[in-house]
C-alpha positions in Angstrom: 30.0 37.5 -21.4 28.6 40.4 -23.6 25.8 38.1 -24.6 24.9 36.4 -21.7 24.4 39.9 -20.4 22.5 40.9 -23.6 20.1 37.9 -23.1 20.0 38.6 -19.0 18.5 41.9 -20.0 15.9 40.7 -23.1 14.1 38.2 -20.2 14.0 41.2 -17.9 11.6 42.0 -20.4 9.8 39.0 -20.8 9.2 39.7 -17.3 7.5 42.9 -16.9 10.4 45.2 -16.8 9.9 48.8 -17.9 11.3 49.3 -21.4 13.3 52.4 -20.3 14.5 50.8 -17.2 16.0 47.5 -19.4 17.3 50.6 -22.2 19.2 52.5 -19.4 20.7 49.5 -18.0 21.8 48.2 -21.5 23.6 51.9 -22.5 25.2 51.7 -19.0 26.7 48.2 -19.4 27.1 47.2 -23.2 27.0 50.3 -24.7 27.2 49.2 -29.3 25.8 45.5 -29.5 27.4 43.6 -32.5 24.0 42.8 -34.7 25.1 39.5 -35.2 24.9 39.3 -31.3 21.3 40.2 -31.6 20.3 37.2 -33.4 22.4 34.6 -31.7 20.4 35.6 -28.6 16.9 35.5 -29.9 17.9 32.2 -31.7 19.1 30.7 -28.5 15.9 31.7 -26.1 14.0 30.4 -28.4 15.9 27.1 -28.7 15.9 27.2 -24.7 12.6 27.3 -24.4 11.3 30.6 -24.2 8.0 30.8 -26.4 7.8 31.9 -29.9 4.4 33.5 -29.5 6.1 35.5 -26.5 9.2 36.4 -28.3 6.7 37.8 -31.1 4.7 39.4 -28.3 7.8 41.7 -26.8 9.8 41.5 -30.0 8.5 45.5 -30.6 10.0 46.3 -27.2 13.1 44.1 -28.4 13.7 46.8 -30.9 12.9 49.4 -28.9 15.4 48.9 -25.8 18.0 48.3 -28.9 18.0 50.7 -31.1 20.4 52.8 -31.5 22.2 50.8 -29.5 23.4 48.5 -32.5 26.8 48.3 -33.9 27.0 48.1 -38.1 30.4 49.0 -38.4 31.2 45.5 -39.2 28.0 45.3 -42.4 29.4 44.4 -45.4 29.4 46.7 -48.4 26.2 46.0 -51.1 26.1 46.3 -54.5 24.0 48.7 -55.9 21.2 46.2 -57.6 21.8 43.5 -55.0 18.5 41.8 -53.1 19.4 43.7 -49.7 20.0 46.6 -52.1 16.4 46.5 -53.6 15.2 45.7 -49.9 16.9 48.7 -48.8 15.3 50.9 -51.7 12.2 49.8 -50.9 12.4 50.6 -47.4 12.8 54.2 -48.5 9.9 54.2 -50.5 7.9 52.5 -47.8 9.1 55.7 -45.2 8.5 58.3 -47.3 4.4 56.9 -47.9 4.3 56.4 -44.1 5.5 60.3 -43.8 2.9 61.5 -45.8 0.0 59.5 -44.3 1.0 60.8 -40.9 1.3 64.3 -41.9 -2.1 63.9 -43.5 -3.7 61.9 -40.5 -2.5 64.6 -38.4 -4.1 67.3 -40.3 -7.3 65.3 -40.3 -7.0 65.5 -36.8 -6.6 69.2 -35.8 -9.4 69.9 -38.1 -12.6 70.7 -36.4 -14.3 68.5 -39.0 -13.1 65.4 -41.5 -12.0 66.7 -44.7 -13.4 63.9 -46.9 -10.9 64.8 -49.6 -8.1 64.5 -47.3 -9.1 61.2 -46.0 -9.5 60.0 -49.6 -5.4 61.1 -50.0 -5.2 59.3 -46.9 -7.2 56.0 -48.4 -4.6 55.8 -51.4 -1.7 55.9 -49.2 -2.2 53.3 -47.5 -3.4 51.6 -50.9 -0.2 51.8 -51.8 1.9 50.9 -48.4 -0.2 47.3 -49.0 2.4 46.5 -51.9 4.5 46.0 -49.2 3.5 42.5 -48.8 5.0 41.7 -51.7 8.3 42.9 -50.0 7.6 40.6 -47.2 6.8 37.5 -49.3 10.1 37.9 -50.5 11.4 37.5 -47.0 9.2 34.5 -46.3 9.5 32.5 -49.5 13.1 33.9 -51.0 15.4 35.0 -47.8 14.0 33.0 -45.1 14.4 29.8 -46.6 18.0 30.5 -47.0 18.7 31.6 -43.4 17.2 28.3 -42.2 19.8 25.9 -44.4 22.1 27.6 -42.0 20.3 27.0 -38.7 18.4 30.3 -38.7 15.2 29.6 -37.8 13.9 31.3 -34.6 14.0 34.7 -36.0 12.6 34.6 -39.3 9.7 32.7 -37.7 9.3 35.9 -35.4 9.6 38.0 -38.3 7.1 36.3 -40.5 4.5 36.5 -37.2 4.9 40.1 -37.1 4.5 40.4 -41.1 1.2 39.2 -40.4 0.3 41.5 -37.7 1.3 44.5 -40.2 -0.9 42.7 -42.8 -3.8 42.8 -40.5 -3.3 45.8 -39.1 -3.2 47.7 -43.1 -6.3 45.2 -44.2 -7.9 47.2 -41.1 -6.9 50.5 -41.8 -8.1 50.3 -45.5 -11.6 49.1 -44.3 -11.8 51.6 -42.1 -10.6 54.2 -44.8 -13.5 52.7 -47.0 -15.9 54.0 -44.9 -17.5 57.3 -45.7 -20.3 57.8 -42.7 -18.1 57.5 -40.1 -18.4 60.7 -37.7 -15.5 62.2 -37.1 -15.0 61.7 -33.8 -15.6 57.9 -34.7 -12.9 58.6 -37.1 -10.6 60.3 -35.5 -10.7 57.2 -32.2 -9.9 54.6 -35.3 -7.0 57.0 -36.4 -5.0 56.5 -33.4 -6.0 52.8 -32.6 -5.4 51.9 -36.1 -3.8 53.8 -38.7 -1.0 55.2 -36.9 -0.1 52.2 -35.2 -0.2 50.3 -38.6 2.1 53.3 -39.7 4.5 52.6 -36.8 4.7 49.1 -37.3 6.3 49.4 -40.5 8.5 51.9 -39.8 9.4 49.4 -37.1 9.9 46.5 -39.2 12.1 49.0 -41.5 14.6 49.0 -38.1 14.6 45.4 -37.6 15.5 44.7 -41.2 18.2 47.0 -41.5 19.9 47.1 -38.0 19.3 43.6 -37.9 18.2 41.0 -40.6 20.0 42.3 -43.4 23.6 42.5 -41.5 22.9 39.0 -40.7 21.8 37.5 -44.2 24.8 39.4 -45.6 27.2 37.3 -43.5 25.3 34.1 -43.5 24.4 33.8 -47.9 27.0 33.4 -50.4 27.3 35.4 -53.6 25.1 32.4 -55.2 22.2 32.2 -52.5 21.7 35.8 -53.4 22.2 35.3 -56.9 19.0 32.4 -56.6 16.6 35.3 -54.8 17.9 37.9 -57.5 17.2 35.4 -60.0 13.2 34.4 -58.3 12.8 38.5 -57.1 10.8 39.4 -60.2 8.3 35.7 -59.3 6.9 38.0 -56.3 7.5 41.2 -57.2 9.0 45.0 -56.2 7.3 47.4 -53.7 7.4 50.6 -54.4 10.4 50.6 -56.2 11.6 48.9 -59.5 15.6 48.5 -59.6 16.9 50.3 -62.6 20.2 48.1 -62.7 20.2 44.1 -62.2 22.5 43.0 -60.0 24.8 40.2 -61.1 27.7 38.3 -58.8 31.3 38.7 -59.8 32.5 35.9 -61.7 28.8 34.0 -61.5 26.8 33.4 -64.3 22.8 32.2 -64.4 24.8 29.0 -66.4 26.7 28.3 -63.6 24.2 28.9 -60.7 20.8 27.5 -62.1 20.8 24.4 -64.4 17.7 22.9 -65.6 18.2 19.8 -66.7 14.8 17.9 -68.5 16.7 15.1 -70.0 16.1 11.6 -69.1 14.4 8.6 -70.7 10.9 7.3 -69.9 8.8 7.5 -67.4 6.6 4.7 -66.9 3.9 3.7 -64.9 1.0 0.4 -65.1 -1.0 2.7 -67.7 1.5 4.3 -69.8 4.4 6.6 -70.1 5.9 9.3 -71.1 9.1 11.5 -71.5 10.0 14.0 -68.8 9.0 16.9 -70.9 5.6 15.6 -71.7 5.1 14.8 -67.8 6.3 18.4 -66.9 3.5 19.7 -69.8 1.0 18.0 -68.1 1.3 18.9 -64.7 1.4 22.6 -66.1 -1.2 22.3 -68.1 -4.2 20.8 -65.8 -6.5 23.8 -64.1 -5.0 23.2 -60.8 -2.2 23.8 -58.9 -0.4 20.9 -57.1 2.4 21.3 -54.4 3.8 17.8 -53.0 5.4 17.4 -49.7 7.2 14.1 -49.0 6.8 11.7 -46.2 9.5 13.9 -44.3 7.2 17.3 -44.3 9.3 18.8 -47.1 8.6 20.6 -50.3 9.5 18.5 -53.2 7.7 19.8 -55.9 4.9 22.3 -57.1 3.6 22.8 -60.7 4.4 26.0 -62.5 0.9 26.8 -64.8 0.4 30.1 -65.8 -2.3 31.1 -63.5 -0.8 30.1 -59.8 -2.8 30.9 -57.4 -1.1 30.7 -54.2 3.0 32.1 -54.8 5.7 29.4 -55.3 9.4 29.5 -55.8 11.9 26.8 -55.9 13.2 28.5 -52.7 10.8 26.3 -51.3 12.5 23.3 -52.5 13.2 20.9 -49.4 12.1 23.4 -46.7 9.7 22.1 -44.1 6.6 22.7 -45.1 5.8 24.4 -41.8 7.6 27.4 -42.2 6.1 27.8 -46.2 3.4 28.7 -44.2 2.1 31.7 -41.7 2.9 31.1 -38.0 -0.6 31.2 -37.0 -1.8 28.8 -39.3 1.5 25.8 -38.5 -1.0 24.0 -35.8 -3.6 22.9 -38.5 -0.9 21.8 -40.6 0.9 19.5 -38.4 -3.1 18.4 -37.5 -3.3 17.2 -40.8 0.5 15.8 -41.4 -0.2 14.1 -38.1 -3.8 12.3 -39.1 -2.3 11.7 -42.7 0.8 9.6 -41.1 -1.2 7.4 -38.6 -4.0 6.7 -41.3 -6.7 8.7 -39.5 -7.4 10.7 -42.1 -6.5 11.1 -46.2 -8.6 13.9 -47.4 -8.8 17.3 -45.8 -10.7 20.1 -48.0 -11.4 23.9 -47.9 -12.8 26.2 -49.1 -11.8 30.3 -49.4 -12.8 33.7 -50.7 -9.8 35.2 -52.2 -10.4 38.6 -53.6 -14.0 37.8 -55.3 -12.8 34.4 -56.6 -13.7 31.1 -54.9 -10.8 29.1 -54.2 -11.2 25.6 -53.3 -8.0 23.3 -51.3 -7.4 20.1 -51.1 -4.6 17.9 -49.0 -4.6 14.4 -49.8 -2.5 11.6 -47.9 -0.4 9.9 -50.9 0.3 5.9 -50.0 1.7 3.0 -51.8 0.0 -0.4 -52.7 0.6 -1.3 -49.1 -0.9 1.5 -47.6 2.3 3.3 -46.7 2.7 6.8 -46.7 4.3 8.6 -49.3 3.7 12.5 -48.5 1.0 14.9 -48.9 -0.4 16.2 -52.0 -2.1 20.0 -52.0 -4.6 20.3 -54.9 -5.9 24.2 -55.3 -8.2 25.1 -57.7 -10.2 28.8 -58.5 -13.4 27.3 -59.0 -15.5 30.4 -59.2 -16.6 30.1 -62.5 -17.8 26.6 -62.1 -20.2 27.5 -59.9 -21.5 29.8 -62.7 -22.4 27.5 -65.2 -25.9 26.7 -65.8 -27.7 24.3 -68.7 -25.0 22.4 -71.0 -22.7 23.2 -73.3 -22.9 20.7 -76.3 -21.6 22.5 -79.4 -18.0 23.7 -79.8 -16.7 26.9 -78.3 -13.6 27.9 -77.4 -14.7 31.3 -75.0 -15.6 29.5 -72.4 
């Protein structure tokens, strides 16, 4: 009854309803909502039919009419070193950057002229409040994949959209913040259409996480799940923060939980063959990285060289390849899934600027002798210094 009441109240949203209207009404009638409540709603609108890309829209005004209004009595305990731990530690560190570039913003604003040197404090702030994508990849690639074993998958997918809105909105602050002929009251219009909404959206996502996600992750994982993103954390990376204990599972060891097994015999093909050890040095060692999705749309492999471009981690492993990517980017890969499967189509390249290198991507449609398909195959390679190269190189040299 509680969440049929819960979920009558979220579509008054969805249909225009005045946030404080929906917030009064939801204090009056359901007072603490249970988080795991939360997410069983969401999960089931979604799964009824109510739009992603609306969900995502109104899910700010989701958090707004809740919070506060969320019940964690019920939270398990966590470990000091533990992923939600870390998560947690970081959030702190992400708050107290977003304090100071709102006290400083603010200051830039009462002053009757920009203080250059204050906007330059400003600049590295949010310099360093970009590490939190790093905090969010762990989400998407470590957590995420988890949740969606269990049949979580409509809120992660929100979450992830709204990742990328934060990601937009901080690339736009900083460009804005690299500007130093802007007049200020140029500067001062972008300040509140930019920055301190890009501030606000963090601290937003901070509340979502921790009245929400993590609750739910801690009832949904098992010690060993979490011991696997423990194990992959340091792949991605910390933000902000940098755990001074690791965190280890009672009565779980990495023996127990991850086993890597390269034994086998040969593996042969019509031109040769070699041992499993010798295939896995190959596929490491060519200038490339490869990722292969199988004729069911999930992640079954990716090489491991020492100069990735694009982030992997065997979190991946069997997930759909459509949520391994962002949501505004799933309609061109089910384009090219779709042309690869009815033979339309077996090559798809492209071509990116990734922080002053040239990175160049490449999906090919994998088929049998008889033309059936296998899967997809993503090539990626940083091709920038190819482009360089001029004359020929005929004697020896091992610089280049």
């Amino acid at each position: 009854m509680r969440k049929m009441r819960l979920k009558e109240l979220i579509l008054k949203l969805h249909e225009g309803v005045d946030q404080d209207t929906v917030r009064a009404e939801l204090m009056e009638v359901l007072s603490k909502i249970p988080y795991g409540e939360v997410v069983e709603v969401e999960q089931e609108l979604i799964e009824e039919g109510l739009p992603q890309e609306e969900v995502l829209r109104l899910c700010d005004a989701h958090s707004a009419v809740l919070e506060g209004n969320i019940d964690l009595s019920a939270m398990k305990p966590i470990p000091e070193g533990h992923p939600v731990d870390v998560f947690k530690k970081e959030n702190e560190a992400l708050k107290n950057v977003t304090a100071q570039a709102r006290e400083a913003i603010h200051k830039v604003l009462a002053a009757e002229a920009t203080d250059i040197q204050k906007v330059l404090e400003i600049r590295g702030l949010f310099n360093q409040l970009f590490d939190v994508d790093k905090h969010y990849k762990r989400k998407e690639y470590l957590l995420f994949p988890y949740l969606e074993k269990k049949g979580i998958t409509g809120p992660p997918a929100v979450m992830w959209g709204k990742h990328d809105e934060i990601r937009d909105q901080l690339k736009g602050s900083i460009e804005i913040l690299q500007m130093t002929d802007v007049a200020a009251d140029e500067w001062k219009a972008a300040a509140q259409m930019v920055l301190l909404p890009a501030l606000a959206a963090i601290e937003d996502m901070v509340t979502k996480e921790e009245q929400i996600l993590f609750p739910m992750s801690l009832d949904a994982l098992a010690e060993g799940d979490w011991f696997e993103i423990d194990h992959q954390t340091p792949d991605i990376g910390y933000c902000l923060y940098d755990p001074p204990k690791q965190w280890k599972p009672v009565g779980l060891t990495s023996e127990e939980t991850i086993k890597d097994d390269f034994s086998g015999g040969l593996v042969r093909t019509p031109s040769g063959n070699f041992n499993v050890k010798e295939l896995i040095a190959i596929l490491n060692t060519l200038p490339v990285d490869i990722t292969f999705v199988d004729k069911d749309d999930r992640v079954r492999y990716f090489s491991q060289g020492p100069h990735r471009i694009f982030q992997r981690n065997r979190a991946i492993l069997h997930r759909d390849v459509r949520y391994c990517h962002p949501p505004a980017s799933v309609h061109i890969v089910d384009k090219i899934l779709e042309d690869f499967k009815n033979g339309k189509a077996n090559h798809a390249p492209f071509w990116i600027n990734m922080r002053g290198r040239m990175i160049y991507i490449e999906y090919y449609a994998m088929r049998d002798l008889e033309g059936n398909y296998l899967g997809t195959l993503e090539v990626s390679q940083d091709i920038t210094r190819y482009r360089e190269l001029e004359g020929e190189q005929r004697i020896l040299n091992y610089t280049k």
